[in-house]
DOSEKOL-173643 format. One record per atom (N, C-alpha, C): residue number from 1; residue in three letters; atom name; x, y, z. Coordinates in Angstrom, 1 decimal. Last residue first. Layout:
// residues N
  torse  lumvex  selo    east   north      up
    NUM     ala    CA       X       Y       Z
...
//
This chain:
// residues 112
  torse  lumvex  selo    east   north      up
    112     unk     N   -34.6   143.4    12.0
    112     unk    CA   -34.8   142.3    11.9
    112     unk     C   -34.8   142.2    10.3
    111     unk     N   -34.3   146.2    13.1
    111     unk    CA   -32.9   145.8    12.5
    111     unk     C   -33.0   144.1    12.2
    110     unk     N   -36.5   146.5    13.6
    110     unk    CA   -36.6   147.1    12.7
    110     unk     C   -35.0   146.4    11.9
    109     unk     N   -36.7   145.4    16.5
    109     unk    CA   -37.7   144.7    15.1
    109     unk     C   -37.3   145.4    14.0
    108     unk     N   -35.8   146.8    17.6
    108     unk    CA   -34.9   146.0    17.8
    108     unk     C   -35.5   145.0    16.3
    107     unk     N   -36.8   149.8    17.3
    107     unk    CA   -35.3   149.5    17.0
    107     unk     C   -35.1   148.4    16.2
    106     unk     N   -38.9   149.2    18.9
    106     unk    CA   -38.7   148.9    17.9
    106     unk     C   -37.8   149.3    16.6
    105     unk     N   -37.7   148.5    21.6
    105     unk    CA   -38.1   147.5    20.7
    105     unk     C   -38.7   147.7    19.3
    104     unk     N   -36.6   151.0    21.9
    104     unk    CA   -36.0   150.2    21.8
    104     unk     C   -36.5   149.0    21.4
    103     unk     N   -39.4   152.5    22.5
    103     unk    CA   -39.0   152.7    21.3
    103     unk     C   -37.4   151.6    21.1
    102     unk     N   -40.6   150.8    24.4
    102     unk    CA   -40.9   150.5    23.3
    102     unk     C   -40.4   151.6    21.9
    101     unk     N   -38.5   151.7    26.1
    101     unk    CA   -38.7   150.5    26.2
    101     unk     C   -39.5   150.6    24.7
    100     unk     N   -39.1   154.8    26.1
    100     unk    CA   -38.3   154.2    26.2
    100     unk     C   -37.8   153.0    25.5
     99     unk     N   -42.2   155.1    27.2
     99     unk    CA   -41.4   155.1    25.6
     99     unk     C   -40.3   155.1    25.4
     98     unk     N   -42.1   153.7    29.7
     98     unk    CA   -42.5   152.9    28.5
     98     unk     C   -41.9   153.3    27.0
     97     unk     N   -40.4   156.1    30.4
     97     unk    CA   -39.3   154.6    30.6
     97     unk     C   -40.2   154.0    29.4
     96     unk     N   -42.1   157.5    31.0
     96     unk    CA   -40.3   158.5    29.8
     96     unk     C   -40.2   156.7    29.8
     95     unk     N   -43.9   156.9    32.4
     95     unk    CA   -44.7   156.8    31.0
     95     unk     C   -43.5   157.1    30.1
     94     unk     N   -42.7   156.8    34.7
     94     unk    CA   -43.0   155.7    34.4
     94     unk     C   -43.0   155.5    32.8
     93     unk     N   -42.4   159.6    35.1
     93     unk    CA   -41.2   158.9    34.8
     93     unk     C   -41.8   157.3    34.6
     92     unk     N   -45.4   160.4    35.1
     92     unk    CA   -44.1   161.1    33.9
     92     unk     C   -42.6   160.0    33.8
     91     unk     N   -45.6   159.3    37.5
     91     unk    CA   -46.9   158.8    36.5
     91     unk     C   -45.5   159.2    34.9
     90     unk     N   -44.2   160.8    39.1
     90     unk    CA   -44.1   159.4    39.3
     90     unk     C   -44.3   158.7    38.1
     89     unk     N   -45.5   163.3    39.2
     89     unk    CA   -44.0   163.1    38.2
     89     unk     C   -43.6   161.3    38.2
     88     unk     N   -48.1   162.6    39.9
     88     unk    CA   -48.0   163.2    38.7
     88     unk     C   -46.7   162.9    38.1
     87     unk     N   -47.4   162.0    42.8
     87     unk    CA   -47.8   161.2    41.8
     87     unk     C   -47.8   161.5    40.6
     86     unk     N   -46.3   164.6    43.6
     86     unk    CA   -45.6   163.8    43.1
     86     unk     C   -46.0   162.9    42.6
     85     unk     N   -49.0   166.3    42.8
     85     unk    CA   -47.8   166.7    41.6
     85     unk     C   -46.7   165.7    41.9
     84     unk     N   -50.1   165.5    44.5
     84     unk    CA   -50.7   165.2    43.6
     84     unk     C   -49.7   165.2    43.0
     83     unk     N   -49.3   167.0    46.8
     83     unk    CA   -49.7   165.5    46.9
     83     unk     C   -49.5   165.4    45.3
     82     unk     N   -49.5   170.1    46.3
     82     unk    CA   -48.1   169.5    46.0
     82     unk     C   -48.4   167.7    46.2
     81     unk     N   -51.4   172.0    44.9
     81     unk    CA   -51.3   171.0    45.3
     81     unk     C   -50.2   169.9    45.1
     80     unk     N   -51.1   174.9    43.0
     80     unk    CA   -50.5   174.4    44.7
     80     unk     C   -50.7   173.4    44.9
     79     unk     N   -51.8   175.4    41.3
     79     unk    CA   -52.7   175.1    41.9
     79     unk     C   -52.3   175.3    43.4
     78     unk     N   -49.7   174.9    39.5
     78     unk    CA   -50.3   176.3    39.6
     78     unk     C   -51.4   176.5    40.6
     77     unk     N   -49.3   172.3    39.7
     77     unk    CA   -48.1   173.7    40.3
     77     unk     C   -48.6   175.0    40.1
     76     unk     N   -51.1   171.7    38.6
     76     unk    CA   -51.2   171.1    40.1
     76     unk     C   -49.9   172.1    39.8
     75     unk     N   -50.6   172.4    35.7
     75     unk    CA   -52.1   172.6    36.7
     75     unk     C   -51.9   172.6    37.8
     74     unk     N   -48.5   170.9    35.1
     74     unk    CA   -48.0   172.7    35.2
     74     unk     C   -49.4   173.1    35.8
     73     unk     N   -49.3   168.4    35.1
     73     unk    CA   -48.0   168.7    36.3
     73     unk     C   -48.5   170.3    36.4
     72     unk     N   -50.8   168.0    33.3
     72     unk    CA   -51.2   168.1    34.4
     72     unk     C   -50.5   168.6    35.8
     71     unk     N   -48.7   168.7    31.4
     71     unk    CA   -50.3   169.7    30.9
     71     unk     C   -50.3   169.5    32.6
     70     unk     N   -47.3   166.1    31.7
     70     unk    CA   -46.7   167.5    31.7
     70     unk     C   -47.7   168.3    31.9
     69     unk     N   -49.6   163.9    30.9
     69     unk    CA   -49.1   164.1    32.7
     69     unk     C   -48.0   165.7    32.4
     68     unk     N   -50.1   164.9    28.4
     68     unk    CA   -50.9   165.2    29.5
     68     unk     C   -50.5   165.0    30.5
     67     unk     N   -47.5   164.0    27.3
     67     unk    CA   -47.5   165.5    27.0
     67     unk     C   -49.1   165.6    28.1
     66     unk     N   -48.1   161.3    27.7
     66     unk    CA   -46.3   162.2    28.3
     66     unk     C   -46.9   163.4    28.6
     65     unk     N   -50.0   160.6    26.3
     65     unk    CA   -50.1   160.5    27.7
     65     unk     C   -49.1   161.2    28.4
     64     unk     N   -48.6   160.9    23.8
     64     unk    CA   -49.5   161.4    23.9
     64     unk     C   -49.8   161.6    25.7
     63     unk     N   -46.8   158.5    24.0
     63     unk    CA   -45.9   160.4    23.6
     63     unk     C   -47.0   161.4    24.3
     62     unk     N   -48.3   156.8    24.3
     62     unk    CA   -47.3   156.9    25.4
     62     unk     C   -46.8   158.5    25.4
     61     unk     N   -49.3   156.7    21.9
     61     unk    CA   -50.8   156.8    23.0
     61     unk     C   -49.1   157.1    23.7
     60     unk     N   -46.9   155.8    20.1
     60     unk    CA   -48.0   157.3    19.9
     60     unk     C   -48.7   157.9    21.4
     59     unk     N   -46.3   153.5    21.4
     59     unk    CA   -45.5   154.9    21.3
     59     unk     C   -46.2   156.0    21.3
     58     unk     N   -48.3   152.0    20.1
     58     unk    CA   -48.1   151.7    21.5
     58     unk     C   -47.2   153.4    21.8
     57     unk     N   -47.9   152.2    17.5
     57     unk    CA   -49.4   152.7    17.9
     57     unk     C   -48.7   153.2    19.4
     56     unk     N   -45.6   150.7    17.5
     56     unk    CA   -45.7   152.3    17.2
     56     unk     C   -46.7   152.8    17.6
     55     unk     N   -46.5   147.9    18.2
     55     unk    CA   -45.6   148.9    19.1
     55     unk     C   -45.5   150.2    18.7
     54     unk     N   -48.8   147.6    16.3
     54     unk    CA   -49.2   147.8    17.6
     54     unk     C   -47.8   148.7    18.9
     53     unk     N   -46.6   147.4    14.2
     53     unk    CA   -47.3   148.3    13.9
     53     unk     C   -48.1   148.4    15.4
     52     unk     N   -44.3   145.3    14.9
     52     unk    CA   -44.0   146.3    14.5
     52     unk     C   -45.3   147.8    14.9
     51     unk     N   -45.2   142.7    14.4
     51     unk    CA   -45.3   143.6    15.9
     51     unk     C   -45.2   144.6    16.1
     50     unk     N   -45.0   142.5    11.9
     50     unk    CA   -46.2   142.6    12.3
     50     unk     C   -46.3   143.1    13.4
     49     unk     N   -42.1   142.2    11.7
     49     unk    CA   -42.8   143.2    11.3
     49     unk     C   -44.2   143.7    11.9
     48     unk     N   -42.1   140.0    12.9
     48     unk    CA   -41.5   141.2    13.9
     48     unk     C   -42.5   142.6    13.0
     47     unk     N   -43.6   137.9    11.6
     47     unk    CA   -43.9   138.5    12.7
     47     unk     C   -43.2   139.4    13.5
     46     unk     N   -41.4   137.9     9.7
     46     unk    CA   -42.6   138.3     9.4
     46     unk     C   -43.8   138.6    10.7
     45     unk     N   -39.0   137.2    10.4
     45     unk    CA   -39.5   138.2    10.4
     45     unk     C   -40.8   138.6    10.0
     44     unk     N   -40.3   134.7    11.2
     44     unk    CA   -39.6   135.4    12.3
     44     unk     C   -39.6   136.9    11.9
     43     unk     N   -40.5   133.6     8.7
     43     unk    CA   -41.7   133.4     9.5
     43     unk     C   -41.6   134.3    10.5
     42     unk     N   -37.9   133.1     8.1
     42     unk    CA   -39.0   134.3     7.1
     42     unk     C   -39.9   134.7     8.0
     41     unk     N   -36.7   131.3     9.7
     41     unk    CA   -36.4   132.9    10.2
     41     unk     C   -37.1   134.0     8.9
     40     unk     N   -37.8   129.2     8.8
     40     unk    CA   -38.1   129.9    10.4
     40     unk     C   -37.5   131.1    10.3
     39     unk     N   -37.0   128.9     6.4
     39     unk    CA   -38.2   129.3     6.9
     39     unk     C   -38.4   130.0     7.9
     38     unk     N   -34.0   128.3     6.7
     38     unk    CA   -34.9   129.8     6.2
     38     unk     C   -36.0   130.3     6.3
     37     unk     N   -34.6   125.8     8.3
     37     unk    CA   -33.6   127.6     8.9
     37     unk     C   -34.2   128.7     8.3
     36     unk     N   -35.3   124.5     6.2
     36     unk    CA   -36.0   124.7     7.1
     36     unk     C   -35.7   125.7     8.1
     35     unk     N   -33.2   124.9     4.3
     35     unk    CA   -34.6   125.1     3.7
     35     unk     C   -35.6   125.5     4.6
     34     unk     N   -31.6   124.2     5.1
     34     unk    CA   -31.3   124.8     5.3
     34     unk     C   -32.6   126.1     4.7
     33     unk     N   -31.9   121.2     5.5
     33     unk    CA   -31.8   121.9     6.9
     33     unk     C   -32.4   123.2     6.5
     32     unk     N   -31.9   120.5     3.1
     32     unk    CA   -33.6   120.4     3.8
     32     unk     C   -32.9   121.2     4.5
     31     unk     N   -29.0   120.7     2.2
     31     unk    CA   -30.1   121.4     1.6
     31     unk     C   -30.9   121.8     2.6
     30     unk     N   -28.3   118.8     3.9
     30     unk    CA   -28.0   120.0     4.7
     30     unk     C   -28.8   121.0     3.5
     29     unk     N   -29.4   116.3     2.5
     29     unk    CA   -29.7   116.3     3.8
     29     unk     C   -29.4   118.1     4.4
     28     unk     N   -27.9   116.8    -0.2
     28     unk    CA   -29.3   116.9     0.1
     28     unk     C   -29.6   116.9     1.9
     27     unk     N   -25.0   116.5     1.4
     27     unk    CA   -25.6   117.3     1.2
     27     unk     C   -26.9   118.2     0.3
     26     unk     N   -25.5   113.7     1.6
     26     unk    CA   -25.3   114.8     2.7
     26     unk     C   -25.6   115.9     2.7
     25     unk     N   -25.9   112.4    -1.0
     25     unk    CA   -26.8   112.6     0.4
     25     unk     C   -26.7   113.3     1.1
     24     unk     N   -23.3   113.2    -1.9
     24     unk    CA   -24.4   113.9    -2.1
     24     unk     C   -25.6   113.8    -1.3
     23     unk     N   -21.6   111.5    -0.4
     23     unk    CA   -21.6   113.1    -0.3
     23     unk     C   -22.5   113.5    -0.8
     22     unk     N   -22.6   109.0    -1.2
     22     unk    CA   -22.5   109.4     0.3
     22     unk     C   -22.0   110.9     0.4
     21     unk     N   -22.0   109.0    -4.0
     21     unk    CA   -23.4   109.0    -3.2
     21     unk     C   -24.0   109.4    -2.4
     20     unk     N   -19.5   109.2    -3.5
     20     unk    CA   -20.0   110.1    -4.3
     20     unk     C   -21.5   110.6    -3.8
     19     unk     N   -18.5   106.6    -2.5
     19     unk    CA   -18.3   107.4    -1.8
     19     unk     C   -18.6   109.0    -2.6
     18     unk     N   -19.9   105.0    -4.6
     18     unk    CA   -20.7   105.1    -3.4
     18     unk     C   -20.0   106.5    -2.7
     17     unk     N   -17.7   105.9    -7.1
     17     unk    CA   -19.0   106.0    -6.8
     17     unk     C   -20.3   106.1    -5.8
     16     unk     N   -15.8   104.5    -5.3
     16     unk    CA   -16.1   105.8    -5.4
     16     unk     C   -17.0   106.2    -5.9
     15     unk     N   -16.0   101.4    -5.5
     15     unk    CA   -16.0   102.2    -4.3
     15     unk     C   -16.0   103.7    -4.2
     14     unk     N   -16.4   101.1    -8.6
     14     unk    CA   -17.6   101.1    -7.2
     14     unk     C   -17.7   102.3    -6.3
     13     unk     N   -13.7   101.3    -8.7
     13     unk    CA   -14.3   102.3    -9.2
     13     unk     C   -15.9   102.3    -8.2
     12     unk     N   -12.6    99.1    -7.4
     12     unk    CA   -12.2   100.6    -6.7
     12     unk     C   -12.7   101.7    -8.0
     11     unk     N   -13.4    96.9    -8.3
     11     unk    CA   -14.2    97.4    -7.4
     11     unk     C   -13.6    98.9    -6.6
     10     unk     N   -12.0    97.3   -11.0
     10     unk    CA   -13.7    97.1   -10.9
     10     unk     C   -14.1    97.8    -9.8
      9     unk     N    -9.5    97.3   -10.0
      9     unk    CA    -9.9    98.0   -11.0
      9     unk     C   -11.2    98.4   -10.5
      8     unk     N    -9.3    94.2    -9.3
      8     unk    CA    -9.4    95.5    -7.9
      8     unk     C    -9.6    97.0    -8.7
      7     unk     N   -10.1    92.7   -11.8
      7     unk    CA   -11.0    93.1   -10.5
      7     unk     C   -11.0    94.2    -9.1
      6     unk     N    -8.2    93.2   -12.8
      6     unk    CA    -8.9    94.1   -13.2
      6     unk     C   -10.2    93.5   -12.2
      5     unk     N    -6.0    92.1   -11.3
      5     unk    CA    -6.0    93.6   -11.4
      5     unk     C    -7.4    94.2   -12.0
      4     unk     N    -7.1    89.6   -11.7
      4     unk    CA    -6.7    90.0   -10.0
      4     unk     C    -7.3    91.7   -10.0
      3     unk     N    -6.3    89.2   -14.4
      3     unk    CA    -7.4    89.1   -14.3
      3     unk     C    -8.0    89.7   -12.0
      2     unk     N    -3.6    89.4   -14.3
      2     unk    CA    -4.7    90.7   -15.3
      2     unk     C    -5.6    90.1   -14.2
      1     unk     N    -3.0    87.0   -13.1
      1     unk    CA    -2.7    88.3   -12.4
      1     unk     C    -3.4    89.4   -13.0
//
């Protein structure tokens, strides 16, 4: 009968040892994951950043082009040429929305 016990002894030390194993594999296994999650999102920011600098440029030229379709509006109303001056405010609300739009994207890169 010892000799019964000290085999179920034996092998229910084994058995937790593997069942030790089997958790630490696991979690080398969700290490890699997590190794590979962080990459991708270094990589992620590192290209928002980078997008970063063509969308500000992109703002500048847009702020810039604002303040000439204005310049051009107050010409053509001094002018009188009313054709013109709606494509003119057309051209103004197109160019309020790009800086718009790219000043929300770079918002959106900035909270990256």
């Amino acid at each position: 009968m010892n000799t019964l016990k000290t085999i179920y002894d034996k092998l229910g030390d084994k058995t937790e040892l593997a069942k030790h194993e089997v958790e630490l594999g696991i979690l080398q296994d969700i290490e890699k994951e997590l190794i590979t999650a962080n990459a991708g999102a270094i990589k992620a920011i590192t290209l928002a950043n980078q997008a970063k600098k063509p969308a500000q440029d992109s703002l500048q030229l847009n702020k810039q082009l604002l303040i000439k379709f204005q310049n051009f509006t107050k010409q053509v109303k001094d002018l009188g040429i009313l054709s013109s001056q709606k494509e003119v405010e057309n051209g103004i609300v197109k160019v309020k929305e790009n800086i718009k739009a790219i000043e929300n994207l770079i918002s959106n890169l900035s909270t990256i």
